[in-house]
Structures are given as structure tokens and as C-alpha cells.
C-alpha positions as CSV (number, residue, x, y, z in Angstrom):
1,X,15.3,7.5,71.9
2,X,13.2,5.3,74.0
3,X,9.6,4.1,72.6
4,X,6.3,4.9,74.9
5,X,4.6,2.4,76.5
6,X,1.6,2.6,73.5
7,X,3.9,2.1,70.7
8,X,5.5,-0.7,72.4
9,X,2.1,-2.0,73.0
10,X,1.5,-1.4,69.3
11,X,4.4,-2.8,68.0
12,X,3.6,-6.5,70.1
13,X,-0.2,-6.1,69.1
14,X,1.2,-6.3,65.5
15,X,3.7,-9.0,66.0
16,X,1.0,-11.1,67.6
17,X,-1.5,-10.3,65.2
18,X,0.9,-11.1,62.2
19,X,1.9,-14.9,64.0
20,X,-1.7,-15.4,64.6
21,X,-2.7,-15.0,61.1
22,X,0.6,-17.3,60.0
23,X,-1.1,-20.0,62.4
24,X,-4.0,-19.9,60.5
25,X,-2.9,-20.7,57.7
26,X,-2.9,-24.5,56.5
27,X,1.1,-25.7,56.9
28,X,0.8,-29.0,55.4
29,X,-0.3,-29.4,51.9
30,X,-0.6,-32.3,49.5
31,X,-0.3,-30.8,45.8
32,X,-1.7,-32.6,42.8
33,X,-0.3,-31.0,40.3
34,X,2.7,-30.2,38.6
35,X,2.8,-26.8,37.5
36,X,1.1,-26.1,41.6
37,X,3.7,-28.0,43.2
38,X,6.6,-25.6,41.1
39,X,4.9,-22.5,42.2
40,X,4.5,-23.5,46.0
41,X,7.9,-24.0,45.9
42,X,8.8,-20.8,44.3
43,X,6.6,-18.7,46.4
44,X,8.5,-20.6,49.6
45,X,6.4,-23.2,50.5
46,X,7.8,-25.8,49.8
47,X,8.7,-26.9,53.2
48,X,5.1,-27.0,54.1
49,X,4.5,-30.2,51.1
50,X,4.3,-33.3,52.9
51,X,2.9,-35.1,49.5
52,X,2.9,-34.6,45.8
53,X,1.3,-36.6,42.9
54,X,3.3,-38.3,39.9
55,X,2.9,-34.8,37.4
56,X,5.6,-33.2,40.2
57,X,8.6,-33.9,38.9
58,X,10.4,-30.3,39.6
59,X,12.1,-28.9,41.3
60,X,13.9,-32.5,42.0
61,X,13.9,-32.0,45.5
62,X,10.0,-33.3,45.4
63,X,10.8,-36.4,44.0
64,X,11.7,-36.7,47.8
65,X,8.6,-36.7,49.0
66,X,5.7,-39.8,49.2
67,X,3.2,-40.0,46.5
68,X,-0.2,-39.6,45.6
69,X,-0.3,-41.2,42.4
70,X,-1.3,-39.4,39.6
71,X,-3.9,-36.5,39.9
72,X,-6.8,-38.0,38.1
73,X,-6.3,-41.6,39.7
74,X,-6.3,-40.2,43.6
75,X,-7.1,-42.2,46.5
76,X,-8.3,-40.7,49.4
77,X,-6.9,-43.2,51.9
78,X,-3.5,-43.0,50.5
79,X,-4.1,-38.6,51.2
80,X,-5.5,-38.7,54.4
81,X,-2.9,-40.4,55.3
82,X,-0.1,-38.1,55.3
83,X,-2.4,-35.7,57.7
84,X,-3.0,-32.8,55.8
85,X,-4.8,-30.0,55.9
86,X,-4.9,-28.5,52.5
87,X,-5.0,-30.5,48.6
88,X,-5.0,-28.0,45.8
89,X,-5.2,-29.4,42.4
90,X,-6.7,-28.3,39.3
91,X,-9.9,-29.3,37.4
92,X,-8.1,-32.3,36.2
93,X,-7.7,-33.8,39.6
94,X,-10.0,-36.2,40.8
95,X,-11.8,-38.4,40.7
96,X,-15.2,-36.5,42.0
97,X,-16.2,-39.1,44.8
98,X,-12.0,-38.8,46.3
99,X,-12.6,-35.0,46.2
100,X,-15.8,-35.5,48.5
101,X,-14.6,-37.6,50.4
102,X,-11.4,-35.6,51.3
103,X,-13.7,-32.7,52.2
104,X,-15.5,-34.7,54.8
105,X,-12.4,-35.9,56.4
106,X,-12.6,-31.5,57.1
107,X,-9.4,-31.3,54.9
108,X,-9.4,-27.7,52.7
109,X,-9.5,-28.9,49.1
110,X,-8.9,-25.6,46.9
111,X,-9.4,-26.3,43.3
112,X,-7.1,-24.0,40.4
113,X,-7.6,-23.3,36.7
114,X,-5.4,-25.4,34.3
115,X,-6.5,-23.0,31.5
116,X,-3.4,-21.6,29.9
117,X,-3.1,-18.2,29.5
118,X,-1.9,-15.3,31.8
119,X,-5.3,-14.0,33.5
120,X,-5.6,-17.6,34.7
121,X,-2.2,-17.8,35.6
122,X,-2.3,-14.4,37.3
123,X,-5.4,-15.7,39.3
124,X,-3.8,-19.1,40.5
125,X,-0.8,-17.0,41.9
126,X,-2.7,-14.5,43.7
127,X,-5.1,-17.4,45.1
128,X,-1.2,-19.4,45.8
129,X,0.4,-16.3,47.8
130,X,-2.8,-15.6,49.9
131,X,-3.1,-19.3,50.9
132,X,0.7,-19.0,51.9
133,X,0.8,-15.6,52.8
134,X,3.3,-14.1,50.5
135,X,0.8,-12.3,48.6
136,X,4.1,-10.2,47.2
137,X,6.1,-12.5,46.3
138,X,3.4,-13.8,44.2
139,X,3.0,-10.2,42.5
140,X,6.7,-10.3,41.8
141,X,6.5,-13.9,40.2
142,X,3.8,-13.3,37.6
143,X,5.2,-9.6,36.9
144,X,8.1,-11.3,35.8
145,X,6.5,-13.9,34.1
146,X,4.7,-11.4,32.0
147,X,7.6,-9.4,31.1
148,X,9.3,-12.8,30.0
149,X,6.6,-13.7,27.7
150,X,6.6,-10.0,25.9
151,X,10.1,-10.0,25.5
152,X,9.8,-13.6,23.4
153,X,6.8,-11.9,21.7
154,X,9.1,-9.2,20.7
155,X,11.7,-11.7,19.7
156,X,9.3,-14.0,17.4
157,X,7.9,-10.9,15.7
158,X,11.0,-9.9,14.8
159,X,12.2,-13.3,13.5
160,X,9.0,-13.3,11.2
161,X,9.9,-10.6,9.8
162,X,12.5,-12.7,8.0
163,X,11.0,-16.3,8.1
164,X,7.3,-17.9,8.2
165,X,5.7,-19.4,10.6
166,X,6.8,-22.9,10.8
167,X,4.8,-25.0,10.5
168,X,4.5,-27.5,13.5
169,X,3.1,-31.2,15.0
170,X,3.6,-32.0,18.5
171,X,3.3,-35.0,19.4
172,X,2.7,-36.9,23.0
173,X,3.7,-40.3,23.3
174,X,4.7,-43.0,25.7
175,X,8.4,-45.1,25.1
176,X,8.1,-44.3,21.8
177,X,4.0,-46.0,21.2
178,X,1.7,-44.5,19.1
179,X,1.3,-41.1,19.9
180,X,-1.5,-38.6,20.6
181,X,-1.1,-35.7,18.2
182,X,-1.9,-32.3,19.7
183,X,-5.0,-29.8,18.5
184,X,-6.8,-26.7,19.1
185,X,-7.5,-25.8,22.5
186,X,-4.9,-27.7,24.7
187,X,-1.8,-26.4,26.7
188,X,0.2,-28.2,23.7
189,X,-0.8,-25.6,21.4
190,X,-0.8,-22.5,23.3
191,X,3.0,-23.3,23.9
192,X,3.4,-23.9,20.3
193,X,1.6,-20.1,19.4
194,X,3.9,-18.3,22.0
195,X,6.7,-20.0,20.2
196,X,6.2,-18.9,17.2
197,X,5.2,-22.1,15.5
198,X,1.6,-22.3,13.4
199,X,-0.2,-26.0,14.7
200,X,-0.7,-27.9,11.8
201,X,-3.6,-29.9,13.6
202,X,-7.0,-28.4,12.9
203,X,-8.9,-31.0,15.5
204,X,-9.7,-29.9,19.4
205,X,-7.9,-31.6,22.3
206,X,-5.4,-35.2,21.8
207,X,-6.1,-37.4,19.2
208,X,-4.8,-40.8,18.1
209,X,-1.7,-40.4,15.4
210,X,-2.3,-42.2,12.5
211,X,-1.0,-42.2,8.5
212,X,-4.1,-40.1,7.6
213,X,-3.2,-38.2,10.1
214,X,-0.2,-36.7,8.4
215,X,-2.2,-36.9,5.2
216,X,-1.7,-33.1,3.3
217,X,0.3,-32.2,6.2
218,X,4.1,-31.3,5.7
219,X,5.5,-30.2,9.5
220,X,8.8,-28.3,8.8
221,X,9.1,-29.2,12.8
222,X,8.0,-32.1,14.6
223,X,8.2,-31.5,18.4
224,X,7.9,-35.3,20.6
225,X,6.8,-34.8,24.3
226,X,7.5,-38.4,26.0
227,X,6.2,-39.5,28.8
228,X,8.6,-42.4,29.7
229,X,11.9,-41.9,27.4
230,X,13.9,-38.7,27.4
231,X,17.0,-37.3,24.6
232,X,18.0,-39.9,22.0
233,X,16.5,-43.0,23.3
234,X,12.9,-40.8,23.3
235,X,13.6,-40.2,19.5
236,X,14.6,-43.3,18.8
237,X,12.0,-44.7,19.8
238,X,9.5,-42.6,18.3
239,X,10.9,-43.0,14.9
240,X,11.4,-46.7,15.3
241,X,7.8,-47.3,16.6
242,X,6.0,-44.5,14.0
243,X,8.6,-44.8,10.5
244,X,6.4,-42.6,8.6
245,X,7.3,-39.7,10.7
246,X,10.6,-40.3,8.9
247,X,9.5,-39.0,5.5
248,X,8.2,-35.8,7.3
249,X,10.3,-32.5,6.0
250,X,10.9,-32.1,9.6
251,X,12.2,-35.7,9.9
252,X,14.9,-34.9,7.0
253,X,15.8,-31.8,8.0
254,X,16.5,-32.8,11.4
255,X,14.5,-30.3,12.7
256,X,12.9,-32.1,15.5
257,X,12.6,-31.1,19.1
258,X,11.7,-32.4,22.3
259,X,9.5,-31.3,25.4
260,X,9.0,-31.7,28.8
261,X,5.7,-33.8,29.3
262,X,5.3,-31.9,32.7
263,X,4.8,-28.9,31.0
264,X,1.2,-29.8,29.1
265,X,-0.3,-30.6,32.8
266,X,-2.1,-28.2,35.3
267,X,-1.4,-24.7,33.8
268,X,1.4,-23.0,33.3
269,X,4.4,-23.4,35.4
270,X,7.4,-21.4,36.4
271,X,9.5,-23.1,33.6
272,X,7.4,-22.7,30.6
273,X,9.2,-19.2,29.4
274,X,12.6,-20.8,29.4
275,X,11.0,-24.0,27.2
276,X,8.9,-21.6,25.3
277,X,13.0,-19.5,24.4
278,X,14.2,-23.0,23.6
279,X,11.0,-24.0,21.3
280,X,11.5,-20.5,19.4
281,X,15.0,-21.1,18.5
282,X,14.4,-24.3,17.0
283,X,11.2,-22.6,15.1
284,X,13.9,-19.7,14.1
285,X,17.4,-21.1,14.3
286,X,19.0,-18.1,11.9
287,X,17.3,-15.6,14.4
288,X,20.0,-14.2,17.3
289,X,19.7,-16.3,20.4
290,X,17.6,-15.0,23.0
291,X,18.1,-13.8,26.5
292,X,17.1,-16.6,29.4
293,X,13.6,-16.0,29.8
294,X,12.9,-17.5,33.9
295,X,10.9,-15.2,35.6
């Protein structure tokens, strides 16, 4: 069946159409931001990153790329160097002055929500997938991310049923140093709610660990987020550096866990249901292990 001369016309009015739109859009980004950097990727743009600050650690592949520095410590020389036409970050990038000045060089700066919870998320994505048109593929990520967090809210509601909320410190530190312990209103302790765990710390935002700290407190689990050690040598370290962690019932159970310092930065991020599976096991060990959770 041959086509008529209008639908051919039609169907090259649409093929031009659709490359012009793709032209567009900005093809090469700088990300500051961790959680960002994973979802460009993800949504198949990662070809189009020509720079990434220090927070982008996954997937290892951008470790590859030259560096911004970290996201609240950018230099706009260092940016505008690598030509590009689009920075996103979230409200922690900065500082203000960089940000303006990157805007006069005419480079698109698009700012994002680091709040963490799945409207915001939902919102980032949509605002991701337009910017690199795959507005569907950005549908299909948070769908799936959704549908990963219900099924672990299933999971923890059934494990209380049979055990108590744990309860839980987490604790960011750096080679093992005095460590920030984490409060009310901070990515720290939304991860530790979806997980099952009740936040023994009653304060808002990071604050200093110290002996009165842990004063009246008894954390059944202590969970160390480092931001220079990893495994045994983190642990080590922290218990070395801060002994009175050591009398903790967490300490003497063994019952202490460790997470990815990436993960507390710019929002959520693809890999926060699989941590968020681990965290709950170690909240409810005699509970049946769970499904892998990645969206």
C-alpha cells in the first residue's frame, strides 16, 4: 500500500518537528547533586553530563567525569568552564553570588527540591524528564518507586505486629570524628521512619554528639553514615574515636548498621528503596527477608 503524498508530508513534518524540539533541549549539563546526577542517568541522560560535583558518587561511571567540587562550595569559573548549558542542583547548592553569576554567563540554572518525600520526588522527576525529554520514562520511574515504598510499608507493618519499633540513632561522621547525630526534620530521619525504626533524637536538623547526648537514651540500633571510611575500618573508627557508643544496647548487641552518606544529600535518589529494605532487616532481623525493592 503506498502512502499519499500528504501523509508522507505528515509523517516528515513530525519527524522534523520531534528533532527540532530534541535540539532545543540543553545537551550538556553540569549536576550538583547526588541524588540528580542518579536520576539523569536513569532517565538516559547521562551521556549529556559533562560535570558532576563531589555528592555524585553513583552510578560509578561519574566518578569519570571532572569535578565541581562540592555543591555548596561551587565556583563559577571552574563551571563555565566545561561549557555548559544547563546546572540543576537543589536548594543546597550554592553559594547565592556562583548561582548569579552562572546565570549571567546565559547558562540555564534549574533549581530542585531536596525535601524528602514522594510529592517532591514525583515533581523533580516530572521537571527531570521534560528537561530531557522522556517525560515517560520519568512516569515509569516514580511509579515504580512508589510501589517499592508501599510494598516495605506493607512489610514493616507486618513485622510490628510482632516486634516494636526499634528504637534508633544515626549518626554522621567523618573517619570516625565526632559525629553529628541526626534529628527531626532531615532526610536522616525520614529514611529511618520508612524503615521502621522510631528516632530517638527529639532535636531538628544535625547536631554535635556528645555524652549528654546519649543521656536517658538507650538505641537498640545505632546506624553510622561515614563520610570518609566505609565497612569495618568505618566502625572501627567510630567506636575507637566515640567509646561511649560502646555501652549503648545497640553497641552489645551488635546491632549496628551502616549507610551510604550519599543518600542524606539532594532528595531522594533511585537507591534509597533498596537501603531503606536493608535498614528494615536490621530494624527486624526475625521478620522474612524482603523482595529487592529498586524501582
Amino acid at each position: 500500500m503506498r502512502l499519499s503524498t500528504s501523509a508522507i508530508a505528515l509523517c516528515v513534518g513530525l519527524l522534523v518537528n520531534a528533532v527540532a524540539v530534541a535540539a532545543e533541549l540543553p545537551q550538556r549539563w553540569v549536576s550538583a547533586g547526588g541524588a540528580l546526577s542518579e536520576w539523569v542517568s536513569a532517565l538516559g541522560g547521562e551521556s549529556k553530563l559533562v560535570g558532576v560535583d563531589t555528592t555524585s558518587q553513583h552510578p560509578a561511571s561519574l566518578k569519570a567525569l571532572p569535578s565541581i567540587g562540592y555543591q555548596r562550595q561551587l565556583s563559577a569559573e571552574g563551571i563555565l568552564s566545561l561549557r555548559p548549558q544547563i546546572l540543576i542542583g537543589t536548594e543546597e547548592m550554592g553559594p547565592p553570588p556562583v548561582l548569579s553569576q552562572i546565570r549571567s554567563a546565559g547558562v540555564q540554572v534549574e533549581l530542585f527540591s531536596a525535601a524528602p518525600n514522594l510529592a517532591t520526588l514525583q515533581g523533580n522527576l516530572q521537571q527531570l524528564g521534560t528537561l530531557l525529554g522522556n517525560e515517560q520514562q520519568a512516569v515509569r520511574l516514580f511509579q515504580g518507586y512508589q510501589q517499592a515504598l508501599e510494598q516495605l510499608h506493607a512489610w514493616v507493618v507486618q513485622a510490628q505486629t510482632k516486634q516494636q519499633a526499634p528504637g534508633v540513632l544515626l549518626l554522621l561522621g567523618h573517619a570516625g570524628g565526632k559525629p553529628l547525630i541526626a534529628g527531626k526534620d532531615t532526610a536522616a530521619d525520614w529514611l529511618l521512619q520508612q524503615a521502621g525504626g522510631h528516632n530517638l533524637a527529639t532535636h531538628s536538623g544535625y547536631k554535635p554528639f556528645s555524652v549528654e547526648s546519649l543521656a536517658g537514651l538507650s538505641p537498640q540500633v545505632l546506624v553510622f553514615s561515614d563520610r570518609a571510611l566505609t565497612g569495618d575500618a568505618a566502625r572501627t573508627a567510630l567506636f575507637k574515636e566515640n567509646p561511649i557508643l560502646a555501652s549503648t544496647p545497640a553497641a552489645k548487641a551488635g546491632r549496628v548498621l551502616e549507610l551510604d552518606p550519599t543518600l542524606l544529600v539532594g532528595g531522594l535518589g533511585p537507591r534509597v528503596p533498596d537501603s531503606l529494605v536493608k535498614l528494615s532487616a536490621g530494624f527486624y532481623p526475625a521478620q522474612p527477608a524482603q523482595a529487592n525493592a529498586a524501582p
